[in-house]
MARZA-507525 format. One line per 5 residues: number of its first residue (from 1); their letters; for each residue x, y, z of N, C-alpha, C. Coordinates in steps of 0.1 Angstrom, whole numbers. Layout:
REM MARZA-507525
NUM = a = X/Y/Z/X/Y/Z/X/Y/Z | ...
This chain:
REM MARZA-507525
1 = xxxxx = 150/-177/-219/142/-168/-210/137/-176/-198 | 136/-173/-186/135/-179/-173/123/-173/-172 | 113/-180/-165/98/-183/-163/96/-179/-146 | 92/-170/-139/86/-169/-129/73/-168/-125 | 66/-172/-113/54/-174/-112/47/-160/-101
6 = xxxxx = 41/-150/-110/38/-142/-104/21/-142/-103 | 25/-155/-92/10/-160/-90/-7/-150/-86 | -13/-153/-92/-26/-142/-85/-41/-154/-79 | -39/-164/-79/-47/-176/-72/-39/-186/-60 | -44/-187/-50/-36/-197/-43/-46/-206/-37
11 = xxxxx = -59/-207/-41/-66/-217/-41/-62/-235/-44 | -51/-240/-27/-50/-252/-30/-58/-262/-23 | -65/-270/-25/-71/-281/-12/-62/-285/3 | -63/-282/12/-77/-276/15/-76/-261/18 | -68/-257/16/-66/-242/20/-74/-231/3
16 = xxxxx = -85/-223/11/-96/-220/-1/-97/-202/3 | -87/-202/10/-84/-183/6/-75/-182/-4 | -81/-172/-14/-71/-172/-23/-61/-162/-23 | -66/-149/-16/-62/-134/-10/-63/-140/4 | -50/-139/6/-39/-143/22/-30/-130/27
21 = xxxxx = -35/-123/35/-29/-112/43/-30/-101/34 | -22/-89/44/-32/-75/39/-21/-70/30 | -25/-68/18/-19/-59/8/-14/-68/-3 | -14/-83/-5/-12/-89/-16/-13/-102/-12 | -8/-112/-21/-14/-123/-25/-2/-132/-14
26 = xxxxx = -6/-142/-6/1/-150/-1/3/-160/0 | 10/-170/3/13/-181/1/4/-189/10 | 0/-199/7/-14/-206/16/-7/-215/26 | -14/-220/36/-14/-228/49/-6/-241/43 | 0/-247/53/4/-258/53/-11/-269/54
31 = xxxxx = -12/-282/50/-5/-287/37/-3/-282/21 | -14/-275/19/-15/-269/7/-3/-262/4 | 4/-255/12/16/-250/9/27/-259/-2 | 26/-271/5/40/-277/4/34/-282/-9 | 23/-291/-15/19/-291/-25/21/-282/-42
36 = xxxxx = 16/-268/-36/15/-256/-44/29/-255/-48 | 37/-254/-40/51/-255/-48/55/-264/-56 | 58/-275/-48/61/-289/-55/54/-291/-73 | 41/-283/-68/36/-284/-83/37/-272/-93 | 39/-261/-84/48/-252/-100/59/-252/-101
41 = xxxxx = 70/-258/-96/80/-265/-100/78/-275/-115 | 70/-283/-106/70/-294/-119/62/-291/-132 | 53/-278/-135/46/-272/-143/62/-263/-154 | 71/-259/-143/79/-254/-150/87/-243/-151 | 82/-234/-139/86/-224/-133/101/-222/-125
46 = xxxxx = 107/-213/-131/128/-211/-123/122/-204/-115 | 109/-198/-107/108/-190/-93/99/-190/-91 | 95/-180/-82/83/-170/-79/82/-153/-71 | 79/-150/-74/73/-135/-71/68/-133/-57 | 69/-121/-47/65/-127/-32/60/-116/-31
51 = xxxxx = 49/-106/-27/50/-91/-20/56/-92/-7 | 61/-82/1/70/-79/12/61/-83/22 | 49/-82/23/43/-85/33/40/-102/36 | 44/-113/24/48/-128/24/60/-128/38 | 72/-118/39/79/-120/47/79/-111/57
56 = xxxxx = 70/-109/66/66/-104/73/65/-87/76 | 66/-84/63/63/-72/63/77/-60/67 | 73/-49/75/81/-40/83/87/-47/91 | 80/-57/96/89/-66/109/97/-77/109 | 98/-78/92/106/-90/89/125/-89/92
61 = xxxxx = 127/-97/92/141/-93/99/153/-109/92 | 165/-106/85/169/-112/76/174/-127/83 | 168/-127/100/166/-145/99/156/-149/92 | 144/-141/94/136/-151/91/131/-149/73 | 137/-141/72/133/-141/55/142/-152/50
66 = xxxxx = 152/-156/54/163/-160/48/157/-176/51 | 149/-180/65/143/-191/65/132/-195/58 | 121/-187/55/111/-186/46/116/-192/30 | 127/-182/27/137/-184/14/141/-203/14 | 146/-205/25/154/-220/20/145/-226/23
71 = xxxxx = 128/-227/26/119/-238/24/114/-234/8 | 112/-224/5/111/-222/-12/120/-230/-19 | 132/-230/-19/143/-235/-26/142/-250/-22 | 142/-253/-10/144/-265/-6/133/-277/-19 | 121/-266/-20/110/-269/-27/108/-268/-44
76 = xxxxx = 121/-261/-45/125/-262/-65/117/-246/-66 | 112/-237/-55/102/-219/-58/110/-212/-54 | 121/-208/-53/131/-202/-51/120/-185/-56 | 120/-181/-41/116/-162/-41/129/-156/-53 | 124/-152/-66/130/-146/-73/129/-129/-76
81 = xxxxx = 121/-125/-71/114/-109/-72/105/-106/-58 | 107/-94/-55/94/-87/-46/91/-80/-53 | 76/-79/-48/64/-74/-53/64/-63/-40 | 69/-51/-42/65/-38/-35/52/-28/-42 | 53/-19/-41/44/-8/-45/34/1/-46
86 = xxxxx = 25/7/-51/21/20/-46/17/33/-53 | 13/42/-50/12/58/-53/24/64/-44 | 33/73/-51/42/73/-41/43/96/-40 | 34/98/-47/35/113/-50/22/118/-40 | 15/108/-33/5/115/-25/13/112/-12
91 = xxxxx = 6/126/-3/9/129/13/2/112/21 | 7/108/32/5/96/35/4/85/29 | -3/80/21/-2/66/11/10/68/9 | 16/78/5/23/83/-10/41/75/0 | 41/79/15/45/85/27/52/68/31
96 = xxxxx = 40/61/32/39/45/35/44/34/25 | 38/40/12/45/31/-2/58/33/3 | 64/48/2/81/52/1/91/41/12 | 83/38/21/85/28/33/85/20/29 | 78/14/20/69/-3/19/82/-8/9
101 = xxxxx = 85/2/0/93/2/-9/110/2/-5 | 114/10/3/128/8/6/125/-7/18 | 115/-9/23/122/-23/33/122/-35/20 | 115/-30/10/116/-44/0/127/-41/-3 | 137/-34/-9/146/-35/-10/156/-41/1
106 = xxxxx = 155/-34/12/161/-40/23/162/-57/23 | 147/-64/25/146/-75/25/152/-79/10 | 153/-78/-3/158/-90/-11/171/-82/-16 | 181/-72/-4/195/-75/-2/197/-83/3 | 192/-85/13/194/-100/29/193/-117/25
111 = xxxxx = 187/-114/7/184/-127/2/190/-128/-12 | 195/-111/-15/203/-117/-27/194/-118/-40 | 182/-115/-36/174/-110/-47/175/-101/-58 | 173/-103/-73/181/-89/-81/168/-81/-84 | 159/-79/-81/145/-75/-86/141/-69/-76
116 = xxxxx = 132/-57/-68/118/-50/-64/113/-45/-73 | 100/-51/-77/92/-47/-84/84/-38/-83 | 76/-25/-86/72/-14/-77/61/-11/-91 | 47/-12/-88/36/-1/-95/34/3/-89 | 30/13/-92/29/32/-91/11/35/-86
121 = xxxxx = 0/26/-83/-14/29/-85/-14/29/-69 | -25/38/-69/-31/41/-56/-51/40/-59 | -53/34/-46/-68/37/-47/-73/48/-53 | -90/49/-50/-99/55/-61/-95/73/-45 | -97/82/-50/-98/93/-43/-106/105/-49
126 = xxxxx = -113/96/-57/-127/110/-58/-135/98/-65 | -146/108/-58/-161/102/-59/-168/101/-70 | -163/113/-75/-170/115/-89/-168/112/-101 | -153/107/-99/-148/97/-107/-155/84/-106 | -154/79/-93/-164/66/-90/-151/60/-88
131 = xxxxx = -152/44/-87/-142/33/-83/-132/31/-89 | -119/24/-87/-105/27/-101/-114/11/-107 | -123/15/-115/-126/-2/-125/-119/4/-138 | -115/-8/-138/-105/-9/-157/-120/-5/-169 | -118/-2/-179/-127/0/-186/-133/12/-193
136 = xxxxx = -130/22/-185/-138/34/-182/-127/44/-193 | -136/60/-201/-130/67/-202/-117/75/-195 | -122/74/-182/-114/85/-169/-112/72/-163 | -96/74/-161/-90/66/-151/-84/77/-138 | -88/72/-125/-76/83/-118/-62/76/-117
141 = xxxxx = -56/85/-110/-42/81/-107/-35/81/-121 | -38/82/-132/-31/80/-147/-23/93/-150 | -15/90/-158/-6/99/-163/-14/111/-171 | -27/107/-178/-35/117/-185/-35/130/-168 | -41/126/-159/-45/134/-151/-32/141/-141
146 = xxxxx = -21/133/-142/-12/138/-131/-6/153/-138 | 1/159/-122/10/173/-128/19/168/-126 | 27/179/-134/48/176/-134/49/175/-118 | 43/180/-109/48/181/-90/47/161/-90 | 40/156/-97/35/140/-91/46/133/-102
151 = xxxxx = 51/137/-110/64/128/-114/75/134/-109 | 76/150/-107/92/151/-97/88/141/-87 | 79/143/-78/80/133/-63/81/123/-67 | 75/117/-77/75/101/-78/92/96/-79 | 101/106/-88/108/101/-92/120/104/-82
156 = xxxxx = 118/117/-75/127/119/-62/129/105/-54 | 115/98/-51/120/87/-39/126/74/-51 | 120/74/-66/125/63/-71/142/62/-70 | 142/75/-74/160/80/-74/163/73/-59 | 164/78/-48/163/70/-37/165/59/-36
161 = xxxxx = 152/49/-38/151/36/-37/166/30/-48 | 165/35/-60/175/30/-67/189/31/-61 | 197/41/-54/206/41/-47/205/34/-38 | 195/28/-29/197/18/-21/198/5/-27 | 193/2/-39/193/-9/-46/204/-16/-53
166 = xxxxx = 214/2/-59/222/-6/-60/238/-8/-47 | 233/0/-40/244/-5/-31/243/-20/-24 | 224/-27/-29/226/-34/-23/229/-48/-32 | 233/-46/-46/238/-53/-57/223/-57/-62 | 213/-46/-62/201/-53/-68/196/-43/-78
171 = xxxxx = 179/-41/-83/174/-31/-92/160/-32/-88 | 156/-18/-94/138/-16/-89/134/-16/-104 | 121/-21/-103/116/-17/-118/100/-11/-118 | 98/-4/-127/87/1/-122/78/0/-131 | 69/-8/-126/55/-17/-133/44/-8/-144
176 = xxxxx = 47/-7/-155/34/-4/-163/25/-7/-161 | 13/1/-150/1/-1/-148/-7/11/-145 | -18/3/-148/-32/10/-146/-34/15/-134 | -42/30/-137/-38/43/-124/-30/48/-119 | -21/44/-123/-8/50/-123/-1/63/-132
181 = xxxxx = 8/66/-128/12/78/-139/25/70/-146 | 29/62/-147/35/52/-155/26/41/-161 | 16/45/-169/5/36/-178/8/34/-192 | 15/43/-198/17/38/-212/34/40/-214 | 37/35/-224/51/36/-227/57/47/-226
186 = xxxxx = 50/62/-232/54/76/-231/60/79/-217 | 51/76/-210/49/84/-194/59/74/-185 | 59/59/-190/70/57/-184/86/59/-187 | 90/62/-200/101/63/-202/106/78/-196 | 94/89/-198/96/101/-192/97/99/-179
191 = xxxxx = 95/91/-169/96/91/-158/107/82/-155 | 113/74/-162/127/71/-159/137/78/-164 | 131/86/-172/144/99/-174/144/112/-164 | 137/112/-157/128/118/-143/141/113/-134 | 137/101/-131/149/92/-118/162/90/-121
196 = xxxxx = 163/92/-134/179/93/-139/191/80/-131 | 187/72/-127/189/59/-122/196/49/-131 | 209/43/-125/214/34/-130/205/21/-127 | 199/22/-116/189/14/-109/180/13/-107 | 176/19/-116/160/17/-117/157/19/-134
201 = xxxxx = 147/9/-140/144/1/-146/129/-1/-151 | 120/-2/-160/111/-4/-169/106/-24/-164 | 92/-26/-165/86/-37/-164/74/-37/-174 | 74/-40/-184/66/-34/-192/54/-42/-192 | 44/-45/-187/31/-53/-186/20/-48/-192
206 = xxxxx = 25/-54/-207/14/-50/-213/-4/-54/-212 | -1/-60/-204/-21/-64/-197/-25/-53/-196 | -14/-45/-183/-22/-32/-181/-27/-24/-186 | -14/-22/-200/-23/-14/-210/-36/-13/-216 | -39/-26/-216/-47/-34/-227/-58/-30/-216
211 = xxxxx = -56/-31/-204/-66/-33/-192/-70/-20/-187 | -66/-9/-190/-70/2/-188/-84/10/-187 | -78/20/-200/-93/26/-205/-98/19/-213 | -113/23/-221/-122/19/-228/-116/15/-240 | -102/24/-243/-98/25/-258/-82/22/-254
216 = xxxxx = -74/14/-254/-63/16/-254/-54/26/-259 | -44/34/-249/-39/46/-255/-27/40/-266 | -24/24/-267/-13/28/-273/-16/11/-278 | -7/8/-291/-10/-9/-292/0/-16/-280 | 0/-29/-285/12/-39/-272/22/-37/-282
221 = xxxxx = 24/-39/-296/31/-42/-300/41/-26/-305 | 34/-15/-303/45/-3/-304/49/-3/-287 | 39/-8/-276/49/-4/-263/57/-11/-262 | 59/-20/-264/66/-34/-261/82/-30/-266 | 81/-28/-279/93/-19/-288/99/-4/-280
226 = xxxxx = 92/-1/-275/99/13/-266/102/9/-259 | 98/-1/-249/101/-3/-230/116/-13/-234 | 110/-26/-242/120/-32/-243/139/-33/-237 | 140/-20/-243/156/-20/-244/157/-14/-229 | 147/-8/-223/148/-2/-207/142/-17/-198
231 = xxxxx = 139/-23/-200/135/-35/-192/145/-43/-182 | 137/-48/-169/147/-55/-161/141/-67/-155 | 124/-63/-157/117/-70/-154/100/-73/-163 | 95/-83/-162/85/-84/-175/70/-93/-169 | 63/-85/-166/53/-93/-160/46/-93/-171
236 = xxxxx = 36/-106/-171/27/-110/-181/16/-115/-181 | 5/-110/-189/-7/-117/-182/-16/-112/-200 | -28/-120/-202/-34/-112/-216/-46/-115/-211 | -56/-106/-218/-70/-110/-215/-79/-106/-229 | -92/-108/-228/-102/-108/-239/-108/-97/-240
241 = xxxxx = -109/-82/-248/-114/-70/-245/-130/-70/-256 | -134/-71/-244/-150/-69/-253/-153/-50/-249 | -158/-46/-260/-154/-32/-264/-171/-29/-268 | -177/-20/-255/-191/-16/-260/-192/-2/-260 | -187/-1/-276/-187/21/-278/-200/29/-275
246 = xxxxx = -211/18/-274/-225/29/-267/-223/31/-255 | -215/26/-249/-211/27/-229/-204/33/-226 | -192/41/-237/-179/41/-233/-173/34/-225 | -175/19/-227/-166/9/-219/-159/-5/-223 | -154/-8/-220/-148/-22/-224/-151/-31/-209
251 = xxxxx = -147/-41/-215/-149/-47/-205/-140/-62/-205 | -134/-69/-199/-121/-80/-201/-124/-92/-195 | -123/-104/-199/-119/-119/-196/-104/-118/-194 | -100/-122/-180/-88/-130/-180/-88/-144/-185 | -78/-144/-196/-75/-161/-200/-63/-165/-201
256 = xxxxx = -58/-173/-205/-41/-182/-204/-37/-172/-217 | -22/-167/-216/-12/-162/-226/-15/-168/-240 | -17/-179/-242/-23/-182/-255/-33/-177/-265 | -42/-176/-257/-61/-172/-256/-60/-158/-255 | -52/-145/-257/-60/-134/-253/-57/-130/-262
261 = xxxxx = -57/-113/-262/-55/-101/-276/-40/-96/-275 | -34/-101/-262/-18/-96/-267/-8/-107/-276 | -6/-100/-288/5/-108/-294/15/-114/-284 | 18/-124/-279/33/-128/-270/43/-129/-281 | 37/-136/-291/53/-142/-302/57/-125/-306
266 = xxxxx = 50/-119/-310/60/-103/-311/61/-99/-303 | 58/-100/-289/64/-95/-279/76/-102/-273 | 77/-110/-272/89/-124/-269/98/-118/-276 | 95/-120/-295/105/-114/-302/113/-100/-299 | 106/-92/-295/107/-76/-290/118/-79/-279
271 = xxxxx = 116/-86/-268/121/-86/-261/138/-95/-264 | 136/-104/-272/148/-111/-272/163/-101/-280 | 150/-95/-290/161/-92/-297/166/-75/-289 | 160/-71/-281/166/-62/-276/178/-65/-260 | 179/-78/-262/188/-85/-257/185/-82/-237
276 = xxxxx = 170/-88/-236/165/-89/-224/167/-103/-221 | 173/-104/-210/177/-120/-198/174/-116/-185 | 158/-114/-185/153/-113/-175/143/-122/-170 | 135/-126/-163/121/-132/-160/106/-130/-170 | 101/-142/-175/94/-140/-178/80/-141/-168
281 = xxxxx = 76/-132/-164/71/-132/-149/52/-132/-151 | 52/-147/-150/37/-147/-154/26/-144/-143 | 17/-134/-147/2/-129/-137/-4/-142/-136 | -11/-155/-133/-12/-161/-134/-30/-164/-135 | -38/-174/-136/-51/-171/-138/-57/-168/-121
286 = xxxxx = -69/-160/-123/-69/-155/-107/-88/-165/-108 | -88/-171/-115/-100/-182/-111/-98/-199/-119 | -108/-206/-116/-110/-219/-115/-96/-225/-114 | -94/-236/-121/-77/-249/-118/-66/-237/-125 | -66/-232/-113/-55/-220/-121/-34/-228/-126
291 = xxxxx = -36/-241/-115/-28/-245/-120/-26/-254/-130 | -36/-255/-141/-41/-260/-153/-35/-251/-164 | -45/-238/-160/-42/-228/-172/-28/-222/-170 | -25/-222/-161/-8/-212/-160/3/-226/-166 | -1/-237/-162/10/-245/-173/5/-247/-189
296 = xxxxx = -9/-242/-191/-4/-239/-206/4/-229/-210 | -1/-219/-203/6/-208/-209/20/-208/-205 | 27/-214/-196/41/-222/-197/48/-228/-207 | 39/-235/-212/41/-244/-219/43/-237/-238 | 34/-228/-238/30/-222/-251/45/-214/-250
301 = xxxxx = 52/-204/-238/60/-198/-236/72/-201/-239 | 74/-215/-234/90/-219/-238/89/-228/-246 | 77/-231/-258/77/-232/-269/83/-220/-277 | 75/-211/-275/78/-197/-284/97/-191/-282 | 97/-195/-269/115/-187/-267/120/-200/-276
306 = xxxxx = 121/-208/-275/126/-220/-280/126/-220/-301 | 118/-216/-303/111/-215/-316/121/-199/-317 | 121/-190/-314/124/-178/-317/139/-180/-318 | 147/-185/-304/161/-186/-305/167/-196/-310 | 160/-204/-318/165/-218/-328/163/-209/-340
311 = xxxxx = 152/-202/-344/153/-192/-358/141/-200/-364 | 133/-214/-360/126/-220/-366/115/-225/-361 | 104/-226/-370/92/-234/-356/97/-245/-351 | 94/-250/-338/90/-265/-333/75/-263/-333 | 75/-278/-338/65/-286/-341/58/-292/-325
C-alpha cells in the first residue's frame, strides 16, 4: 500500500503560516519549501495531496501546473491526488464547488493524475444551529438533515464530473465527511448508487465519522467493511474522543494513527483484503513538530501493511 501525504501543517522554519492561500492548505515559501519536501520524502511518503488552488486555481493553465509538478518530483513529492470540494446541492456555493470540481479534474488530466478528491461539506447556514463544530447532536449539511432534491443534485453534477474524469483516464472519489450528506457509510453508498458512475468512487475517512456528532452514527470498523470494496481513495487521520453525555458533546484530540480510537490494523486489514491498491493518504498532525508525529504514524503503517501481507507479525 503506497503512503501519501495529505498534509494539514506546513509550519517549516522560517516560513510560520500554516494555512497558505484561500480555500486550503498550501505549500510554504521558499526556503522552507525545498526543505519540507526533501523531508517527507525521506520520512517515507510515494506523494502528496495538493487542493486546486496550490496550482493556481481557475487560472491555472497546463504549463504551469506541469512546472509546479516537475519541482515536486524533481524533489522525491510527486502531486499524487487533488484535493477539490464542497456542498454541491446548494444555489451558488453549490454553483462554484461544481466549477472548483471539474477544473480539478481538468488540471490532474494535464498531469496524469488518477485521483480528484471531492467532500461534499459546506459552511454553517443557520444560526440556530450555531457553527459546523464537530461534537454536537445536530450537525448541518449531514445526511440526517438533507432531502432526496440534495442527493439528485449532488449526484447529477457527480455523474458529470465522473464523465469528465474518465475521459480524462482519471477518477473522483467522494470524501466521507462531516456536514456533508455523505457522512456515514449508508448515505454514501446510497449516493454512489445516485451517480451511477464508472467514475466515481468512495474515500472512506473514517476520522470523519468518529469526528462528527456527539455519538458516532456508526463504528470504523462496520464502515470500513461497507466502503471498502467501493474505495479509490483512503484518507486517514484518528483522534481521542472524550465524550461528556451531560453536554451532549464530545469533544477530540488529534494524535498520530497509532494513539487514537480508530482501529488501523482492522481497517488496513478491511481494506487489503477487499483488494484496495490505492493511497494510503495520511491527514497529517495540524499542530506542534508535525513532521515528527506523521513519520510515526508512517512508520507504524508500513509496519502494519507489511505484517498483514507477510500473514505474520514483524517484530
Amino acid at each position: 500500500m503506497k503512503i501519501a501525504y495529505a498534509f494539514r501543517r506546513t509550519t517549516v522554519y522560517p516560513y510560520t503560516a500554516g494555512f497558505h492561500g484561500p480555500g486550503g492548505w498550501g505549500l510554504p515559501d521558499e526556503p522552507g519549501l525545498t526543505t519540507f519536501l526533501t523531508k517527507i520524502n525521506e520520512i517515507g511518503f510515494d506523494g502528496i495531496e495538493l487542493g486546486f488552488e496550490v496550482f493556481g486555481g481557475y487560472e491555472a493553465t497546463e504549463s504551469s501546473v506541469k512546472e509546479l509538478q516537475k519541482h515536486l518530483e524533481d524533489s522525491g513529492a510527486p502531486c499524487v491526488a487533488i484535493r477539490a470540494g464542497g456542498v454541491l446541492s446548494t444555489p451558488v456555493v453549490g454553483e462554484q464547488n461544481r466549477e472548483r470540481l471539474f477544473k480539478s479534474v481538468e488540471i490532474a488530466g494535464w498531469l496524469g493524475i488518477e485521483i480528484v478528491n471531492s467532500a461534499l461539506s459546506g459552511p454553517s447556514r443557520n444560526k440556530t444551529l450555531g457553527a459546523n463544530t464537530p461534537g454536537k447532536p445536530i450537525q448541518q449539511g449531514s445526511s440526517q438533515l438533507a432531502s432526496y432534491q440534495d442527493f439528485e443534485r449532488t449526484a447529477g453534477i457527480l455523474h458529470e464530473a465522473g464523465e469528465r474524469a474518465g475521459g480524462a483516464g482519471l477518477e473522483v472519489t467522494v470524501e466521507v465527511h462531516q456536514h456533508s450528506i455523505a457522512d456515514t457509510s449508508t448515505s454514501t453508498l446510497k449516493l454512489l448508487e445516485m451517480v451511477n458512475s464508472d467514475y466515481v468512487f468512495a474515500n472512506p475517512d473514517l476520522g470523519n465519522i468518529l469526528w462528527h456528532y456527539d455519538e458516532p452514527e456508526e463504528s470504523s470498523e462496520d464502515a470500513i467493511v461497507a466502503l471498502a470494496p467501493h474505495s479509490r481513495y483512503w484518507h486517514c487521520k484518528t483522534l481521542q474522543r472524550v465524550h461528556v453525555p451531560e453536554l451532549d458533546r464530545a469533544y477530540f484530540i488529534r494524535v498520530p494513527i497509532p494513539d487514537g480510537d480508530i482501529d488501523y490494523r482492522f481497517a488496513i486489514n478491511a481494506m487489503i483484503d477487499a483488494g484496495y491498491e490505492g493511497y494510503f493518504a495520511l491527514e497529517g498532525a495540524n499542530t506542534g513538530d508535525h513532521i515528527s508525529k506523521d513519520a510515526r504514524s508512517v512508520q507504524y503503517v508500513r509496519k502494519l501493511v507489511a505484517e498483514i501481507e507477510h500473514g505474520k507479525p514483524i517484530l
